[in-house]
N, C-alpha and C positions, 0 to 999 in steps of 0.2 A: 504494500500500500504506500504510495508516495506520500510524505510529506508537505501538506498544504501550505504549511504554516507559512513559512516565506510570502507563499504570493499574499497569503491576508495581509502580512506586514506592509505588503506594497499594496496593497489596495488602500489601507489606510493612510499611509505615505506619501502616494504617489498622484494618489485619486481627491480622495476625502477630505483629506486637510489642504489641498491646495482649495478645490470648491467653498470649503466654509472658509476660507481665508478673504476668497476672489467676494463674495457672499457678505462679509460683514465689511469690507470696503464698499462697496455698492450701498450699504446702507439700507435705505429705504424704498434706492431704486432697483434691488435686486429683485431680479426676475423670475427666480426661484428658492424652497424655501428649505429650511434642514429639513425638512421630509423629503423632500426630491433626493435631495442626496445621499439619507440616510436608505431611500428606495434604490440607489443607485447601488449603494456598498450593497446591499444584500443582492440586488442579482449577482452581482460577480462575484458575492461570496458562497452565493447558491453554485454558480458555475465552477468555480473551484473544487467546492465540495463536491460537485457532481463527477467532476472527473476525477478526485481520487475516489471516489466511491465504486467507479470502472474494474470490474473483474478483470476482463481481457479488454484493455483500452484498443478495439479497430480502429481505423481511422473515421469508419463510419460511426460509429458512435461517439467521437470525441468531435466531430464538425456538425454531429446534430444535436450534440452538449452547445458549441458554436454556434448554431442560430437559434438556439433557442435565448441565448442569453441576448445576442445583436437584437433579436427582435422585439425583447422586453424593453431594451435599451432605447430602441427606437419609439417603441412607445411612449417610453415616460419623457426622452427629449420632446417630441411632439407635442408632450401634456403642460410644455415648459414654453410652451412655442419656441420651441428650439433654440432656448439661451442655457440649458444647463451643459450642455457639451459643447465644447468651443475648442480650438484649435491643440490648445494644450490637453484640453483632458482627453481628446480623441487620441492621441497618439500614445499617451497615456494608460488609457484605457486597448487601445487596440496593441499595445507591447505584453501587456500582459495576457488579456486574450490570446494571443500567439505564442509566448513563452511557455504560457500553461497548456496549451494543448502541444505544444513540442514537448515538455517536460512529462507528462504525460505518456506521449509514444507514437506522437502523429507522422505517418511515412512521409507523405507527400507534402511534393518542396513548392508551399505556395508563398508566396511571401505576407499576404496579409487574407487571414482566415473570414477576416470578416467582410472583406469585400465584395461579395455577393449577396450580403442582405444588409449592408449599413447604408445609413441613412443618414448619420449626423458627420 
């Protein structure tokens, strides 16, 4: 069973704390709110979780771990009209998304997992 722990630590690192950072400089005019975000951390942490949970991690099952997390992702940016993922968190966010399904056991050399169902 692989070891999650890391990618949490970067989700909170990486993702999370820059968001409520970006979030309380915005002030009043932030566009999204620590729910959004806090909905944020939990899909990736469901995705995480879902891939070490992987008996025999295929590739098919680690890229439909992969869209189902983009596609949460996409929805809750949409619900933000599209201000809670911005340039930073996307790459951010899609490093890890990739990392984790590489670290995982993904064969195939795509360069970014998520790019057939991202949206933000």
């Amino acid at each position: 069973m692989m070891n999650m722990k890391p990618f949490h630590d970067r989700i909170a690192e990486e993702i999370v704390e820059p968001m409520l950072d970006f979030m309380k400089e915005c002030g009043e005019d932030a566009e999204f709110s620590a729910d959004d975000v806090e909905r944020c951390r939990q899909i990736l942490a469901a995705y995480v979780d879902a891939l070490g949970a992987l008996n025999t991690p295929a590739d098919e099952a680690i890229m439909a771990q992969v869209e189902r997390a983009v596609l949460a992702l996409n929805d809750l940016n949409e619900a933000t009209d599209y201000a809670l993922i911005e340039t930073s968190e996307r790459e951010s966010i899609c490093m890890l998304i990739q990392d984790a399904a590489v670290e995982c056991g993904l064969k195939a050399d795509v360069d970014d997992v998520t790019g057939e169902w991202r949206e933000w």
